[in-house]
Backbone bond lengths (Angstrom), bond angles and torsions (degrees), N, CA, C in turn:
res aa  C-N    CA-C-N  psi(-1)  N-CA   C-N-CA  omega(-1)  CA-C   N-CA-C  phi
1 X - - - 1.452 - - 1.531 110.18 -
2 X 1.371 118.23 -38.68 1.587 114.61 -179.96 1.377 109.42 -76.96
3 X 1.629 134.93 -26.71 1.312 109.69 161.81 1.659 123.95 -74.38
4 X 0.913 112.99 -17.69 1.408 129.04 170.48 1.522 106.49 -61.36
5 X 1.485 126.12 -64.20 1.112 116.21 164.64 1.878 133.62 -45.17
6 X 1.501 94.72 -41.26 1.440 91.72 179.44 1.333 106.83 -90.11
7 X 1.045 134.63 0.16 2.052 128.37 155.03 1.090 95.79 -74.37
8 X 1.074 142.69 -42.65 1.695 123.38 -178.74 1.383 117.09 -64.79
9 X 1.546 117.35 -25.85 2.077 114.35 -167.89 1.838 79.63 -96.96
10 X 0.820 132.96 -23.37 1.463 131.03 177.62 2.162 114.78 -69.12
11 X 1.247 102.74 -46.72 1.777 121.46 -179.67 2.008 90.89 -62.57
12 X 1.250 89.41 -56.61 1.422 96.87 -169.67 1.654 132.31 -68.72
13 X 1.787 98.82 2.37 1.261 92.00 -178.57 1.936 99.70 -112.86
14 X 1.121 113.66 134.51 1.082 130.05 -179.51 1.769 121.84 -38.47
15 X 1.454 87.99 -48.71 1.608 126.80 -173.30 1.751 119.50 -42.41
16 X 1.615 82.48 -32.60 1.767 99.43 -145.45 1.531 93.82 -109.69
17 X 1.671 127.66 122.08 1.089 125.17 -149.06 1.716 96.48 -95.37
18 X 1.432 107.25 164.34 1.447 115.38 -146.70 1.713 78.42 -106.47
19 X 1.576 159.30 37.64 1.059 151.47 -97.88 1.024 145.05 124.88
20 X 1.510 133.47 49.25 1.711 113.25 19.48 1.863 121.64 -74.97
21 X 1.204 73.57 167.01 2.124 67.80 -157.53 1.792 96.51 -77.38
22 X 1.041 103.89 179.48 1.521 104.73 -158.12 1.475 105.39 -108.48
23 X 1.302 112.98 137.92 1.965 116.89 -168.84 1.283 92.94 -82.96
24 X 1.319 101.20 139.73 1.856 127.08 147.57 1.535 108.57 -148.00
25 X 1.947 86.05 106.70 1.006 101.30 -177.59 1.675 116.98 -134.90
26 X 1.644 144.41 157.82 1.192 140.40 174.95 1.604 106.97 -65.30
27 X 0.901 108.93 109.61 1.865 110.87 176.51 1.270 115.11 -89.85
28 X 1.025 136.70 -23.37 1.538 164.40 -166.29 1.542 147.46 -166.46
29 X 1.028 129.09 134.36 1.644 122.31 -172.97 1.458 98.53 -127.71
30 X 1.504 100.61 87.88 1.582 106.08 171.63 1.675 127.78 -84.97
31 X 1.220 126.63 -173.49 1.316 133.29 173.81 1.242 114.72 -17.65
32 X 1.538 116.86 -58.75 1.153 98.93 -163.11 1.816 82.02 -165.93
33 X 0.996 105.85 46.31 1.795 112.33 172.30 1.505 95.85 -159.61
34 X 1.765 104.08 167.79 1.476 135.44 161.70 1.252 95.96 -113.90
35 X 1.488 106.47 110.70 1.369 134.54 146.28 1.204 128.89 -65.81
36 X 1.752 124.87 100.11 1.371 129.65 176.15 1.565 105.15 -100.07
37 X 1.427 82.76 162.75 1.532 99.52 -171.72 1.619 109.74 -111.87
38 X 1.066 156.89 70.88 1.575 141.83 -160.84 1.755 110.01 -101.87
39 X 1.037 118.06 121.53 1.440 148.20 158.42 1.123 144.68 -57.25
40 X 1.052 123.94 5.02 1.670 124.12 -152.45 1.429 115.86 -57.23
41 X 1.179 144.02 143.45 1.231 153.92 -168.98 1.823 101.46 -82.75
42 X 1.611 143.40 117.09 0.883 99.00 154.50 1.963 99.29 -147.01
43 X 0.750 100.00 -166.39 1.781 101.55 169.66 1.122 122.85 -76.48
44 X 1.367 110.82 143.78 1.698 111.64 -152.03 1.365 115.04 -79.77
45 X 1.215 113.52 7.42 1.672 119.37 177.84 1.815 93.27 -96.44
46 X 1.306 116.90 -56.01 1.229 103.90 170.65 1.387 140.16 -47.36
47 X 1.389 141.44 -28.71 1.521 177.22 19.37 1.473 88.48 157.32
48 X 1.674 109.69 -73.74 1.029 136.04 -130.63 2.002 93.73 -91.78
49 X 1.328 114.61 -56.15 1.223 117.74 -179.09 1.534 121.63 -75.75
50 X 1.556 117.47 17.53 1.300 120.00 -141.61 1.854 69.89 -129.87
51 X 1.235 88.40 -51.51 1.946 95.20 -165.10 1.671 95.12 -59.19
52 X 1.520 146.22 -50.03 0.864 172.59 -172.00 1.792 104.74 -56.70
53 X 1.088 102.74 -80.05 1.573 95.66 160.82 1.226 133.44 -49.52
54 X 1.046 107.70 -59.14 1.834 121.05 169.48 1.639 106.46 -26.66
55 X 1.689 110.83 -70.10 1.302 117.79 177.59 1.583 113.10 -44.07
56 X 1.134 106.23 -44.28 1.730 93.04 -172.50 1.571 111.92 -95.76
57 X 1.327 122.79 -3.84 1.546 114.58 163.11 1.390 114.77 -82.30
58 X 1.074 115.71 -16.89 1.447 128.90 -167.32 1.697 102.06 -69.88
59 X 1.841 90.44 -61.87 1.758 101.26 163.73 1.325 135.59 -47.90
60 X 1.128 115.58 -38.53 1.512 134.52 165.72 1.544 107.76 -62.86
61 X 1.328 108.28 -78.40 1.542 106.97 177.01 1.591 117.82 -43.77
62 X 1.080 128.01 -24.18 1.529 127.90 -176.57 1.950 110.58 -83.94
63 X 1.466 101.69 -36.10 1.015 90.72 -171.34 2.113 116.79 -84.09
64 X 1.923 88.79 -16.84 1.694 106.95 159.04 1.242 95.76 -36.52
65 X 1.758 118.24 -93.85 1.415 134.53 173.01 1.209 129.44 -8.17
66 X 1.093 128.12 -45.96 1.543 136.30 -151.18 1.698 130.10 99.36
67 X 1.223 104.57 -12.00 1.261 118.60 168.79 1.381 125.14 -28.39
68 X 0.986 131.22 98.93 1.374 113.06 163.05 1.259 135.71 -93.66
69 X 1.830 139.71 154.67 1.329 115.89 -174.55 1.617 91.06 -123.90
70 X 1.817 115.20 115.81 0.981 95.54 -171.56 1.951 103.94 -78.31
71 X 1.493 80.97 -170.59 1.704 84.68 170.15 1.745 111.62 -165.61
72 X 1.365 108.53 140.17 1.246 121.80 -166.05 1.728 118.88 -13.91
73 X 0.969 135.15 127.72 1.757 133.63 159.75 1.305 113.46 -135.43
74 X 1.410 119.42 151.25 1.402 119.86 160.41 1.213 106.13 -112.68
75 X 1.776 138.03 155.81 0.927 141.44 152.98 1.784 119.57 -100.84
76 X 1.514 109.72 127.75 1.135 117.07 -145.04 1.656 89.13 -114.15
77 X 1.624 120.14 121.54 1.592 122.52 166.60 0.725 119.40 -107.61
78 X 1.445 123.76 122.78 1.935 118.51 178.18 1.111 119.74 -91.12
79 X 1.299 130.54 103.66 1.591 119.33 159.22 1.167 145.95 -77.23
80 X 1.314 141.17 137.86 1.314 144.23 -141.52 1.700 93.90 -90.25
């Protein structure tokens, strides 16, 4: 479902050239996350605002979804 989601904020952005087509792929299977990798092809004036958006539609759209991103915790027990 999360690459599915991010080919869609990717199809949908104008920016990001259809040519070569753009990777979404698993780069890693860490601790306690799936590490994707996304690529998009775009023009080098765009680069910067493209990377920038991406990140925060991605966030938005995931949490639409159900997505969750976990992130590190310890659980701490005290004994008497």
């Amino acid at each position: 479902k999360a690459k599915e989601v991010i080919k869609a904020i990717l199809e949908s952005d104008e920016r990001i050239l259809k040519d070569p087509e753009p990777l979404i792929a698993v780069g890693e299977l860490g601790d306690n996350s799936v590490n994707f990798n996304v690529r998009p092809w775009v023009n080098s004036g765009d680069y910067w605002p493209v990377k920038f958006d991406l990140n925060e539609r991605i966030k938005l759209a995931f949490d639409e979804n159900g997505i969750s991103i976990p992130y590190p915790q310890m659980d701490v027990h005290m004994a008497k």
